[in-house]
N, C-alpha and C positions, 0 to 999 in steps of 0.2 A: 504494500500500500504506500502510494509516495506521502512524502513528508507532511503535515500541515503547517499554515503559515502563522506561526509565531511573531507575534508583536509586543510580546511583554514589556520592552524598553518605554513602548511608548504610551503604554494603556493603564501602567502601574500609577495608582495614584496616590501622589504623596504624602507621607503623613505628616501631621500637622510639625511647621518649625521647619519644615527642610523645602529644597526648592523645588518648584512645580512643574510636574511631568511634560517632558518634551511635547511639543503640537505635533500631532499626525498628520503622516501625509495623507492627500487624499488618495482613496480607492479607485485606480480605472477603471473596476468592474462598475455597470451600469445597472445590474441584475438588483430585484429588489429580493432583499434580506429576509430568514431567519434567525431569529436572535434567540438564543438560551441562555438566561440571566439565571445564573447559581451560586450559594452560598461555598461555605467550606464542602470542599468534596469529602464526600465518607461512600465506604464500601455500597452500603444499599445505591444510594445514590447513582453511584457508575455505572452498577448494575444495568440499571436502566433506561440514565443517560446514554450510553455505548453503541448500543445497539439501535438507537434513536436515531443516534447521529449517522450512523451510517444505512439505515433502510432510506431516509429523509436525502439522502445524499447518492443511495442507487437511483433516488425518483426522480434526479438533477437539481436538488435543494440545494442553494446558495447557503450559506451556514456561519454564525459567528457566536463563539462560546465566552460570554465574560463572568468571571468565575474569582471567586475567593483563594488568592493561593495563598492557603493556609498549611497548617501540620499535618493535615489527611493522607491521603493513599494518591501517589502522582497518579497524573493521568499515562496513562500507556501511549509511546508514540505510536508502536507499530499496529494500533486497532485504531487509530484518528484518520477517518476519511480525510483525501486529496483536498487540498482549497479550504480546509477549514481554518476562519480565521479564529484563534487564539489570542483573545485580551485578559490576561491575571492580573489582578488589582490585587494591592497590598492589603495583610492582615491586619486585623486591629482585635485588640482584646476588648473592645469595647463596643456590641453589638451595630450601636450606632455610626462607629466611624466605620463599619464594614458597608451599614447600609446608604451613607454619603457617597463612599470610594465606587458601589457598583451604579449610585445615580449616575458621579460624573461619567464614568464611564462610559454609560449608553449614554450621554449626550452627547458627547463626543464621535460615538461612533455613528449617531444621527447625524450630524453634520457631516459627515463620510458621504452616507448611503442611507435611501430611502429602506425604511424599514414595515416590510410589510407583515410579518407574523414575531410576536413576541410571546416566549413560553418562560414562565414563570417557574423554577423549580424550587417551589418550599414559599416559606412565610416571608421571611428576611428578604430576597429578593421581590416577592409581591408588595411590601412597604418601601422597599428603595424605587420601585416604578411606580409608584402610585400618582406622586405628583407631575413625573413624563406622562404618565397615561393623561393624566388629568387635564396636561396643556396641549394633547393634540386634539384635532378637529374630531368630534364625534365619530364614530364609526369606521375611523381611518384604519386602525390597526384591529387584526386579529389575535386573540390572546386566548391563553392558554393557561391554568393554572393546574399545577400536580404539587399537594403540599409534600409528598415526602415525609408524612409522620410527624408533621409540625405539632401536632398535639401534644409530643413528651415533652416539649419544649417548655411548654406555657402553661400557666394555670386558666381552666376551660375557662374562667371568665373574661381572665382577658386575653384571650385566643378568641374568641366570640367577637370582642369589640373591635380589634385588631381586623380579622375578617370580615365584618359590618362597614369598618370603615375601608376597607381595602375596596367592597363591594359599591359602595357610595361614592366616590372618589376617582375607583381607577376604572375597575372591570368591566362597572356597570355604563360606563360612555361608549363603549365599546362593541365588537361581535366575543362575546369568551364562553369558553365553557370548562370545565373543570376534567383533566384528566388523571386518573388515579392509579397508584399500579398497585391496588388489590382494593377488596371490596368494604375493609373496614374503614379506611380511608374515608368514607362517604360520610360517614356518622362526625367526622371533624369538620365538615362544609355546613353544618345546616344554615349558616345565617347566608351561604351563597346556595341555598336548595333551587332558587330560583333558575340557573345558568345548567344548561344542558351537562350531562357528567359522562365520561365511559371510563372502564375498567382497561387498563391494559397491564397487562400482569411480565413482569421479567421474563426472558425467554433463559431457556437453558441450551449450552452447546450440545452440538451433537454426539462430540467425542461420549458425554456421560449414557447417551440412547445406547450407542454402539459396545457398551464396553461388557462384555461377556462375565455372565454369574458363573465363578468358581471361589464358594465356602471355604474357608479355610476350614484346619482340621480339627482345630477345638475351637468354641463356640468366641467370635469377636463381635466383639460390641462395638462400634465407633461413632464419633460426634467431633461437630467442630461448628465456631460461630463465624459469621461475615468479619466479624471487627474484633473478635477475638477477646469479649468483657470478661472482667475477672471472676464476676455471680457463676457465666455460663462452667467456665474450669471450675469453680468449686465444686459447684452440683455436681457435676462428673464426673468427678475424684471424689466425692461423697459416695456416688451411686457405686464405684468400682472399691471403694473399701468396705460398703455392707455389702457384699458378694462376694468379696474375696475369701473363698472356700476351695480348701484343696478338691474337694468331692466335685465343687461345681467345674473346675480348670477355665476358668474362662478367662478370658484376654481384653484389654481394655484399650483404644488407639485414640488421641487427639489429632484428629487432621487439620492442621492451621499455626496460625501464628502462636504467642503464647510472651508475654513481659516474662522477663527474669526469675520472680515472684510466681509468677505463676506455672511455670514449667516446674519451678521445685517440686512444687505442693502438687503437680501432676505425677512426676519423679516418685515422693513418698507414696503417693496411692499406688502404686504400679499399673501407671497409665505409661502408654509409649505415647512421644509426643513426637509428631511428624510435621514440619514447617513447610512443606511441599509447596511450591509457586504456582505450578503451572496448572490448566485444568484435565490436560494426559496423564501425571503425576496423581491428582486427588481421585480422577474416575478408576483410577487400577487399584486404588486402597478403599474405595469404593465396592469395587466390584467383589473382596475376598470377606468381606464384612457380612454377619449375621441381622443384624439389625444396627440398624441407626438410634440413634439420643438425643432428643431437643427437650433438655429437662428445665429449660429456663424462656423467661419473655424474651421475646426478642422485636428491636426497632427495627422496622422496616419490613421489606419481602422479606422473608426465609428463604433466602437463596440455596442456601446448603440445605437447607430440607427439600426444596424441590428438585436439587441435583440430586440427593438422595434417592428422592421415587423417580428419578428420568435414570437413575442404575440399576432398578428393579430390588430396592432393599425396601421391606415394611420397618416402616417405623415405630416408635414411644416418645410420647410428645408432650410435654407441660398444656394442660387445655388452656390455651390462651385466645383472642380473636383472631392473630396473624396465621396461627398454627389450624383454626379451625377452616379456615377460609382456604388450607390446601386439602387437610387430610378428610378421608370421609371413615366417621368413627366403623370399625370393626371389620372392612373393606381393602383400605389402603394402610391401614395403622391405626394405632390408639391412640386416641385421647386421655391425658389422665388429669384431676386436680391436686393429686401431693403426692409425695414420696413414697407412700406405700402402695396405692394405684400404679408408680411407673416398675417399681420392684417387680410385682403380679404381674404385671404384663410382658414384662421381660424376661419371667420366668417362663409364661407359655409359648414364647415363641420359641423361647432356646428347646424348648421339649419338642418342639412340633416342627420338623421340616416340612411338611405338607403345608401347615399352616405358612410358615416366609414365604414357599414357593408359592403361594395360591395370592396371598398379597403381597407379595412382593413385584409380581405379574400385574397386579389390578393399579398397584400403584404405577409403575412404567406404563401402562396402558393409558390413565386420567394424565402424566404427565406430559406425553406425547403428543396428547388432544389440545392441551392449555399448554403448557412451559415450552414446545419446540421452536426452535429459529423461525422457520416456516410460517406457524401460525401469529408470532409476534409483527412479522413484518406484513402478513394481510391483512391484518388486523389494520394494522396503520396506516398500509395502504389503503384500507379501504375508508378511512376514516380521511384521509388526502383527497382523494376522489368524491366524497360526499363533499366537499368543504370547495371544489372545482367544479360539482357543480351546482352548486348553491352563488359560484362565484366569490369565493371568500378565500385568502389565503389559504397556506398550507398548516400547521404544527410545525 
């Protein structure tokens, strides 16, 4: 994939006390914009940004990413569609100098280039446009808003008024409608219930479809989080020190990152902990695993539990809304509400290979219909095409 066009020098906006970000040149391109205004990058996040940007950019989407480069996960060069421009604006510890930094930015990048669709990912970026929305002509621009789980963020009250006013101000002068990548998401919109909503759920690679069930030879457990939080490794290493029974033999894997602290206390449980990069690497440890472990909340998609069922392992899963909205209880994996729900459950799967095989099958089956590459990008596309011919920009 060739390079994208990095502008950093000139999009970076200063922070207060030092001198003020070079003038951009202007863009020869004449093509009118897509803009994706995002906050600090986290794993969920890319998840779904990634594969955005590149369906939007199979379909000939003009593309410009301005983005918080903060402490998060870089963005990967080698998955950044051709021609995309790249504007990272400086971090601030102080929400609001984050939300100044990506105003100037897009105004900036307005004076560039006509901007015809702006996608909003998260809360933070939806307040830093709200008064760019506010100052263009009615109707001008197509907008987009996907919060990204801005709910943990905030207390619902003022998450409520913050989105009231977002809706008041920016959204509502506008054509927008709310996209969400999964369906609990929706319950964080209601003061926007009025603006059309769809679901577009993470895609999983294919490598994880493709990757062949061979069990190891004594019973593995394995689990691992998007962003690697320290609750999720407890719980894990909790679950693998009440099991640890010579009679049971069972084996314990952390697939993922792990702080210093936490690989210990992985260490003492005799959990093996695997930092694996890549997603060929995660599908093959995947593949030898008995059941998967999501024994904790998690912000955002559950990416690793849908890789999970797109590699045919049934799951045990903390009943939370994120986890409910993949698994179907007693089908594709368990649901449980505490500790001794995920024990018993993970007891009968390790007794029962008929039972992995039967849902571990049902689960690669529901993953392949919803999480594959395939169905992420017609989805999108089709949702491009509705918005063409409605005559409205793109996402």
């Amino acid at each position: 994939m060739a390079p994208a066009n990095w502008e950093g020098a000139a999009a970076v906006v200063a922070p207060a006390g030092s001198l003020p970000a070079p003038r951009l040149q202007r863009s020869s391109a004449s093509a009118e914009l897509t803009v994706h205004l995002v906050g600090r990058l986290t794993a969920p996040v890319l998840g779904f940004l990634l594969p955005l940007l590149d369906t939007l950019h199979s379909a000939g989407r003009a593309q410009a990413l301005v983005y918080v480069d903060g402490a998060g996960p870089a963005l990967p060069p080698e998955r950044l569609p051709a021609g995309l421009r790249l504007l990272p604006v400086a971090d601030h510890a102080n929400p609001l100098g984050r939300i100044v930094a990506l105003y100037t930015a897009l105004g900036r990048l307005t004076r560039e280039q006509s901007i015809a669709t702006l996608h909003l990912h998260g809360l933070l970026p939806g307040l830093a446009a709200m008064h760019w929305l506010y100052r263009r002509p009615r109707g001008q621009v197509q907008v987009y808003f996907s919060p990204h789980s801005s709910r943990a963020l905030l207390r619902q009250t003022l998450l409520r008024r913050s989105l009231a006013r977002l809706l008041q101000l920016g959204l509502g002068r506008h054509e927008a409608r709310t996209i969400v990548n999964m369906s609990p998401e929706l319950q964080t919109l209601q003061p926007l219930a009025a603006l059309p909503a769809s679901v577009l759920e993470s895609p999983v690679p294919a490598v994880f479809f493709d990757a062949p069930r061979r069990e190891a030879r004594r019973p593995l457990l394995i689990s691992c989080n998007l962003e690697g939080q320290r609750a999720a490794v407890d719980a894990f290493a909790r679950i693998a020190v009440l099991l640890n029974d010579d009679a049971l033999s069972l084996n314990f894997n952390w697939v993922g990152q792990a702080e210093p602290e936490a690989a210990a206390a992985l260490k003492a449980a005799g959990v093996g902990q695997f930092a694996v990069a890549s997603d060929e690497s995660r599908a093959q440890r995947l593949g030898t695993a008995w059941i998967y472990v999501a024994p904790t909340e998690e912000r955002g998609f559950p990416v690793r539990l849908a890789e999970a069922m797109a590699a045919g392992l049934p799951s045990v899963a903390l009943d939370t809304p994120n986890h409910r909205c993949l698994l179907d209880e007693g089908v594709t994996g368990y649901l449980c509400t505490d500790l001794d729900g995920l024990l018993q459950r993970i007891a009968e799967l390790v007794d029962s290979r008929a039972l992995r095989e039967s849902m571990g099958a049902a689960a690669r089956e529901v993953a392949r219909a919803r999480f594959s590459e395939p169905v992420f990008k017609a989805r999108l596309l089709d949702m491009v095409a509705a918005a063409e011919a409605d005559g409205r920009p793109t996402p």
